[in-house]
C-alpha positions as CSV (number, residue, x, y, z in Angstrom):
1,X,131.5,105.9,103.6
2,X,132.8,105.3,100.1
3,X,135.4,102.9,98.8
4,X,137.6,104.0,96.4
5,X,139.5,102.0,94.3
6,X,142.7,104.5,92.1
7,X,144.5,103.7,89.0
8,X,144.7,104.0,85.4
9,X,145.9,100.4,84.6
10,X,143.0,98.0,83.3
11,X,145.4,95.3,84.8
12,X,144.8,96.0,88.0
13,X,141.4,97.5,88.1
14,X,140.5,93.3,86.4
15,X,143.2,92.3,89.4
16,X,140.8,94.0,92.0
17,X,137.2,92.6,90.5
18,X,138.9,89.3,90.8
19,X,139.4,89.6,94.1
20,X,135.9,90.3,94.9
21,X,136.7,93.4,96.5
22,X,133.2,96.0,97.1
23,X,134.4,98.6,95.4
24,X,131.9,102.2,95.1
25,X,133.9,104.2,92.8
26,X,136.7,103.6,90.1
27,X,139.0,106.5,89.4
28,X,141.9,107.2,87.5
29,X,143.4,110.4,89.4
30,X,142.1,111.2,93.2
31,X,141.2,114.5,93.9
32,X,142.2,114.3,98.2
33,X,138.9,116.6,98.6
34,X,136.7,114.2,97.8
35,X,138.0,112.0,101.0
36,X,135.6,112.2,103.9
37,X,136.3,110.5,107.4
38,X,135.7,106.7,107.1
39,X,136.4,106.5,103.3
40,X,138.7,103.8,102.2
41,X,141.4,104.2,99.6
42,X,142.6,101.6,97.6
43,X,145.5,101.5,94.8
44,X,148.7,103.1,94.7
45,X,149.1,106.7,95.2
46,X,152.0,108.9,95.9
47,X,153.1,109.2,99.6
48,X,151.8,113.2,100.0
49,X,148.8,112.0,98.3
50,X,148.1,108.6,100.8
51,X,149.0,111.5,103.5
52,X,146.1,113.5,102.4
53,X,143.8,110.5,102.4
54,X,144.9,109.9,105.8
55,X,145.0,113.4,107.5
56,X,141.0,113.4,106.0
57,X,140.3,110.1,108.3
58,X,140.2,107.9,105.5
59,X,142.0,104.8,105.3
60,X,144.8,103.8,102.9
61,X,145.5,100.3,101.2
62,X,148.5,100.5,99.1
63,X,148.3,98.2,96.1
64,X,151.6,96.1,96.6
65,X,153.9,94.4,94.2
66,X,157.3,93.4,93.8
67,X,157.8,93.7,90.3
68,X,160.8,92.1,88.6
69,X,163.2,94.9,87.3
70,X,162.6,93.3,83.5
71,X,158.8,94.1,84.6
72,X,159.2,97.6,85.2
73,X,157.5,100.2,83.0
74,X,155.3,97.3,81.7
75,X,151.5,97.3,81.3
76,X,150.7,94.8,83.9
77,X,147.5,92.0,83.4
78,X,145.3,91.0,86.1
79,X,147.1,87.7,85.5
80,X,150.6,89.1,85.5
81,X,149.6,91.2,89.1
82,X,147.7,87.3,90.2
83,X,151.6,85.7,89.6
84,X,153.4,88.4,91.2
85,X,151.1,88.2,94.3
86,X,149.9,91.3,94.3
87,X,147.9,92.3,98.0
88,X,146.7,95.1,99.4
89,X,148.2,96.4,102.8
90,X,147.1,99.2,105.0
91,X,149.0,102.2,105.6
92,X,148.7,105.0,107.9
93,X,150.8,108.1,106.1
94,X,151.5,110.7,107.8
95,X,154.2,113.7,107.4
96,X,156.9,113.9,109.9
97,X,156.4,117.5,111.9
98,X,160.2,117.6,112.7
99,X,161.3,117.3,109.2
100,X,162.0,120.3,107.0
């Protein structure tokens, strides 16, 4: 079982050291085929991608901040992420068969 930990942002790739979290590999991009039953899936990914980790038996913790609208499109600092109480919550994702 491998933990993954996604994103291109140094921010919050310093945010998740700090937070001691066991981390086995740091990516910027996930390729969904990687994920094997078990895995767990941290960061922020797209809802079909979090679907895919999900529908593979993995787990999904969504990297979760409110950002301030005068925030948004910023470059984000472990210390910035730290203020703005950024967590990690767990998600199961999964499509909706009745939807078109």
């Amino acid at each position: 079982m491998t933990t993954w930990f996604i994103s291109r942002h140094p921010g919050a790739i310093e945010w998740s050291r700090r937070q001691g979290l066991v981390v086995d590999e740091y990516v910027a991009h996930l390729d969904p085929l990687r994920i094997r039953a078990g895995d767990t899936v941290l960061g922020s990914l797209p809802v079909n991608l979090a679907a895919r980790v999900c529908a593979a038996g993995g787990r999904y913790h969504h990297l979760s901040v409110d950002v301030p609208e005068n925030l948004r499109g910023c470059e984000l600092s472990a210390d910035d992420l730290e203020r703005l109480c950024a967590r990690l919550q767990a998600f199961d994702v999964r499509p909706d068969p009745a939807a078109r």
